[in-house]
C-alpha positions in Angstrom: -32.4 10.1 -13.5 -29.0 10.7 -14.7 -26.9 7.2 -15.2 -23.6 8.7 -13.6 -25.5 10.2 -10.9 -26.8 6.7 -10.3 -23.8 4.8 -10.8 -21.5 7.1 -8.1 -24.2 7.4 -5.4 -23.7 4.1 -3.1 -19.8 3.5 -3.7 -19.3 4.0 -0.3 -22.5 2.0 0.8 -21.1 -1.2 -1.0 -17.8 -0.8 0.0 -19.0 -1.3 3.6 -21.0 -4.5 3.0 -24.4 -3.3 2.4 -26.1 -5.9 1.0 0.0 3.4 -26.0 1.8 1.8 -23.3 3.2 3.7 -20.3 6.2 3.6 -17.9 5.7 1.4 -15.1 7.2 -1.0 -12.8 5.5 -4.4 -11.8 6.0 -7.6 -10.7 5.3 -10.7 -11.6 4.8 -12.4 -15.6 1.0 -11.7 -16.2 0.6 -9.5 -19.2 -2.2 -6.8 -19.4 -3.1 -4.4 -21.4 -1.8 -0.9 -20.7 -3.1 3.0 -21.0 -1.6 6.1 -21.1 -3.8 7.1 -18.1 -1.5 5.9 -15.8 1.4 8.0 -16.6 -0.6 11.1 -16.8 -1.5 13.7 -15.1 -5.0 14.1 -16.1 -7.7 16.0 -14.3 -9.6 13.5 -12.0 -13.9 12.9 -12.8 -15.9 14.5 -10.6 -19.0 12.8 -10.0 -21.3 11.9 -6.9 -22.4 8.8 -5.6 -23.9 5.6 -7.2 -27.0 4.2 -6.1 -27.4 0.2 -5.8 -31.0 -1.4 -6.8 -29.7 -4.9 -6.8 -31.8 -6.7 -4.4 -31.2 -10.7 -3.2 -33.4 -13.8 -2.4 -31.1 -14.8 0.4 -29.1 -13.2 3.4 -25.3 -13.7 3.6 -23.9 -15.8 6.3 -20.9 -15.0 8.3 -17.6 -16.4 9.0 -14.2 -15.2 10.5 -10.8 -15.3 8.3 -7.3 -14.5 10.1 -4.9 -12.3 10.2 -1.2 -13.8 9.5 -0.8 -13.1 13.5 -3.7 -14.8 14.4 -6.6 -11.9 15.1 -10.1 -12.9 13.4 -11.9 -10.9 11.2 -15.1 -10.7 10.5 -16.5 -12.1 6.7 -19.2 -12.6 5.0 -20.7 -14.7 2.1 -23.2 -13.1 -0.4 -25.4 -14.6 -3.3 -23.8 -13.4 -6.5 -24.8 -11.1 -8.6 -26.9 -12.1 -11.8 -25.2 -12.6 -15.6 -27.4 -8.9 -16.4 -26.7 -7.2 -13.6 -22.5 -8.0 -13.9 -23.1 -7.3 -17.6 -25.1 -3.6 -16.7 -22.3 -2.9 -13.6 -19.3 -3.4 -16.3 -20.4 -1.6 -18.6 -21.2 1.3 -16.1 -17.9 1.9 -15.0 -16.3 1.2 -18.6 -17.8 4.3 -19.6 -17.6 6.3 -16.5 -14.1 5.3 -16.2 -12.6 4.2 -19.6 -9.0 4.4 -18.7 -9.1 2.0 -15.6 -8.5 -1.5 -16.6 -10.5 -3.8 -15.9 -9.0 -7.3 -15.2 -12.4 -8.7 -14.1 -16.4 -8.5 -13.7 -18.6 -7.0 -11.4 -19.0 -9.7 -8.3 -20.4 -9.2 -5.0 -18.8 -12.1 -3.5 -15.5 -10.3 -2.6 -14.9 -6.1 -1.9 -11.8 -4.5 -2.2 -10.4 -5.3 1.4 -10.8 -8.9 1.4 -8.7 -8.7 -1.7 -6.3 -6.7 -1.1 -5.4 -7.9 2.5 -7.0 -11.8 2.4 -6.8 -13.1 -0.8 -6.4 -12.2 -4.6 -7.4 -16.2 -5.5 -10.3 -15.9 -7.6 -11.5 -18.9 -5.4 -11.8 -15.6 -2.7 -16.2 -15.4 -1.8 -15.3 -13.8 1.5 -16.7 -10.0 1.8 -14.7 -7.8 4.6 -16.5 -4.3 5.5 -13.3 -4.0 8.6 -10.1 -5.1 7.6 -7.9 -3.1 10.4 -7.3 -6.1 12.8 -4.3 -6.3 10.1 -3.0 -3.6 10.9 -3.5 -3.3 14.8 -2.2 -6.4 15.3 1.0 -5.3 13.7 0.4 -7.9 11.1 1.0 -5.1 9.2 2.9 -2.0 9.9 2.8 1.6 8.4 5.4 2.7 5.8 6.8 6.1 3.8 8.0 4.4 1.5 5.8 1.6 -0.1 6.9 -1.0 -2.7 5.4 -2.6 -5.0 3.0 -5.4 -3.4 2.2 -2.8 -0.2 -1.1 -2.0 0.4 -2.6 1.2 0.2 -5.6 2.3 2.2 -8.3 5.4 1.7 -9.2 7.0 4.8 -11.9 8.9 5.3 -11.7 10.9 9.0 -15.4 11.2 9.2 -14.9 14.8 9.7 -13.2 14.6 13.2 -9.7 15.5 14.7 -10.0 11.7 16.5 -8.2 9.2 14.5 -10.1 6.4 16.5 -12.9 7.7 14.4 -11.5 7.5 11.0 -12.6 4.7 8.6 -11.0 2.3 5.8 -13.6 3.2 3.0 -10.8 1.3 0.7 -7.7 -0.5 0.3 -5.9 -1.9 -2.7 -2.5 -3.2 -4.0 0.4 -1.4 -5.3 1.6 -3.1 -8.6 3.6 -0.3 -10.4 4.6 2.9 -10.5 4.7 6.1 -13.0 6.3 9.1 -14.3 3.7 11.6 -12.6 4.5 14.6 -10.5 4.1 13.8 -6.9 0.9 15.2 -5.2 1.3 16.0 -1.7 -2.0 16.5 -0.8 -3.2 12.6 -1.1 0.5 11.1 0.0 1.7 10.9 -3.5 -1.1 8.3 -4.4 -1.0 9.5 -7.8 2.6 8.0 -8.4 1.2 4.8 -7.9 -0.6 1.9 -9.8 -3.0 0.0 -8.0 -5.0 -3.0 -8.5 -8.2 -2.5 -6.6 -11.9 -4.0 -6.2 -14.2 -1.5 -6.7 -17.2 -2.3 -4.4 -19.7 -4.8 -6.0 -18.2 -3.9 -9.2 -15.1 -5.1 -11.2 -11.1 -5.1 -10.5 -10.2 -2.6 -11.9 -5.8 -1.9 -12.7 -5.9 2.1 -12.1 -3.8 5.3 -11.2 -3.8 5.5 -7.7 -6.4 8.5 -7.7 -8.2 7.6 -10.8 -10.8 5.5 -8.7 -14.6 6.1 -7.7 -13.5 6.4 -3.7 -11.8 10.1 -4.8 -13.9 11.3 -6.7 -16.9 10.7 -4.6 -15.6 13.1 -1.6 -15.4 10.4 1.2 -11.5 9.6 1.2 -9.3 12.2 3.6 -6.2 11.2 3.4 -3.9 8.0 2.6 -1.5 5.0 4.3 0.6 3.0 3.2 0.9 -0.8 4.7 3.9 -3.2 4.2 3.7 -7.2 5.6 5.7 -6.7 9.3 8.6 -9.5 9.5 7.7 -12.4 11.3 11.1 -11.9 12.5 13.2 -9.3 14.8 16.7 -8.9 13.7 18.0 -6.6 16.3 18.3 -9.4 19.4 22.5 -9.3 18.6 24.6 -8.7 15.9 27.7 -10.6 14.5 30.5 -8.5 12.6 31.6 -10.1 9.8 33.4 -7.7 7.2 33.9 -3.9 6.9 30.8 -3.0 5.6 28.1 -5.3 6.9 27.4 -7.4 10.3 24.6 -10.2 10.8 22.0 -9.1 12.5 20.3 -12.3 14.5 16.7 -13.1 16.0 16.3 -14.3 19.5 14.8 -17.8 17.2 18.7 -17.8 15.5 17.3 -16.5 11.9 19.5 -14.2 10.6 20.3 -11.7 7.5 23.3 -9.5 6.7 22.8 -5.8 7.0 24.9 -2.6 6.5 26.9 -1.2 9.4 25.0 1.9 10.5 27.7 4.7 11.8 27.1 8.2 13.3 28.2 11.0 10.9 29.9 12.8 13.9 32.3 9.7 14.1 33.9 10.2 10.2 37.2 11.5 11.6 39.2 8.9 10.2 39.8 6.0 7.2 37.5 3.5 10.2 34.8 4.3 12.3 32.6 2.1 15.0 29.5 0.5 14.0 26.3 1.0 16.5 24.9 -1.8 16.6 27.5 -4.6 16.6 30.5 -2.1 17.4 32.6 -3.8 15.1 35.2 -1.9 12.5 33.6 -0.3 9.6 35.7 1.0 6.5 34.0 4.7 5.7 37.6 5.8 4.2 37.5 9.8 2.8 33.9 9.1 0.6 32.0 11.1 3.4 34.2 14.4 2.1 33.1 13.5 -1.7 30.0 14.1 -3.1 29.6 9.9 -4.0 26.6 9.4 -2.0 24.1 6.7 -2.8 20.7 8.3 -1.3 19.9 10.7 1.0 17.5 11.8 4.0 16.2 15.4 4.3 18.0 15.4 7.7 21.4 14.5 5.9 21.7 11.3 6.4 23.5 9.1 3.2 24.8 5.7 2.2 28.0 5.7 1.6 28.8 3.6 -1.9 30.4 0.7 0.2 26.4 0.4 1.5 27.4 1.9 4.7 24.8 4.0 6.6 25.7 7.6 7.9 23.0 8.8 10.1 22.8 12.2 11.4 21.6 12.6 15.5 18.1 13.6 14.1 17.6 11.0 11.9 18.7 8.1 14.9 15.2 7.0 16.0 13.3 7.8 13.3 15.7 4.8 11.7 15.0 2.5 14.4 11.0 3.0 14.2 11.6 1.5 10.5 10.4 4.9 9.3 13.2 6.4 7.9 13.2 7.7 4.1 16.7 7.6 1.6 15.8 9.7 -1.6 
């Protein structure tokens, strides 16, 4: 039987717990290797699914981990694969996929979600086949605009109009980003650099949609998940200069944010903030074309940090959703 035909026929099935240099952005001080197929715009492999022959002498045991809000989600322990078996599994994807990076070995203690949303220790042995109690919990929320250390997820929608329905067939961790040419059709995904666990296989540092979950048919679309703040800022607000006011939680933590104005209010050198109704100095820039980023409504920043929102852009920047280009 043909080895790539092999290799790309259970992705799925372990996902869920079956027993040169290029132009990025990333954080942190680990160095790694690096490959043009980051920065490209390549055209993707098309292969099927892998099939999984490893078999085991013991049956995993359970467990709970939880989530930073306190929900608990399922986990489970499994015997680790044998020295051949990583050795066969690396060199499997190596050739299948030689631009993806590998940053470690095949292991089938820990899957892709328990490392991208409980642990990236390599002390990690949980496995996770559900990992959305992060999310419906609001320990995470849903973003437009993800930054490095968000999480990404691959949805499939199980071919129904019923989002209840949909699954997480994979999740990683943003850790750069490219020069490619947005696509559209999967969210941008290709813009990214993620660092993802690739079922019972290795880690693997890869393009956003250079991964065995696309190619294999079963992801449907994409989301984006940022860590939700412990903390409400919006229980009062303090004015302290022209341009910014503190913005308070009912515990009395506090940070300094802009003043956010309504554009219909620019008739004059001062305007009145919305949320702490304080002064705000907006002087003439809003007739000048110095403008910091923009929404596709026409809402700016002004270069004193100031934000100008337009009526139709009001709630969307109260849901946190909100996107300055």
């Amino acid at each position: 039987m043909n080895k790539k035909f092999l290799i790309l026929f259970s992705l799925s099935f372990l996902c869920l717990g079956y027993s040169t240099t290029f132009n990025y952005n990333i954080s942190g001080n680990t160095k790694y290797s690096t490959r043009n197929i980051l920065n490209e715009n390549k055209p993707l492999i098309k292969q099927t699914k892998i099939s999984d022959f490893t078999t085991f002498t013991t049956e995993p045991s359970y467990d709970y981990v939880t989530t930073p809000n306190g929900s608990e989600v399922p986990v489970q322990t499994n015997e680790e694969l044998s020295n051949s078996t990583i050795i066969e599994y690396d060199s499997y994807i190596d050739e299948l996929y030689p631009d993806a990076i590998r940053l470690r070995s095949a292991s089938s203690l820990y899957n892709c979600h328990s490392y991208a949303w409980y642990s990236q220790s390599i002390a990690n042995i949980y496995w996770m086949n559900n990992p959305s109690k992060y999310y419906e919990d609001l320990s995470y929320i849903s973003t437009t605009s993800p930054q490095i250390g968000d999480i990404v997820c691959y949805f499939n929608d199980n071919g129904t109009s019923d989002i209840n329905d949909d699954s997480n067939v994979h999740s990683g961790i943003i850790v750069g980003t490219n020069n490619n040419n947005p696509n559209s059709s999967l969210n941008n995904l290709n813009t990214y650099v993620v660092e993802s666990k690739w079922g019972r296989y290795g880690l693997y540092r890869h393009r956003g949609d250079y991964c065995l979950y696309i190619d294999d048919g079963s992801v449907s679309y994409i989301k984006y998940f940022k860590r939700h703040s412990t903390h409400s800022f919006d229980y009062t607000y303090e004015w302290l200069d022209y341009t910014k006011h503190k913005a308070i939680c009912e515990c009395g933590e506090y940070e300094q944010t802009p003043h956010v104005v309504q554009a219909g209010s620019l008739t004059s050198p001062y305007s009145r903030c919305f949320l702490c109704g304080g002064l705000v100095r907006v002087g003439i820039t809003h007739y000048s074309s110095r403008k910091l980023k923009t929404t596709k409504n026409g809402s700016y920043i002004l270069p004193n940090g100031v934000i100008v929102l337009v009526d139709e852009d009001i709630e969307l920047y109260f849901r946190g959703e909100l996107v300055f280009e």
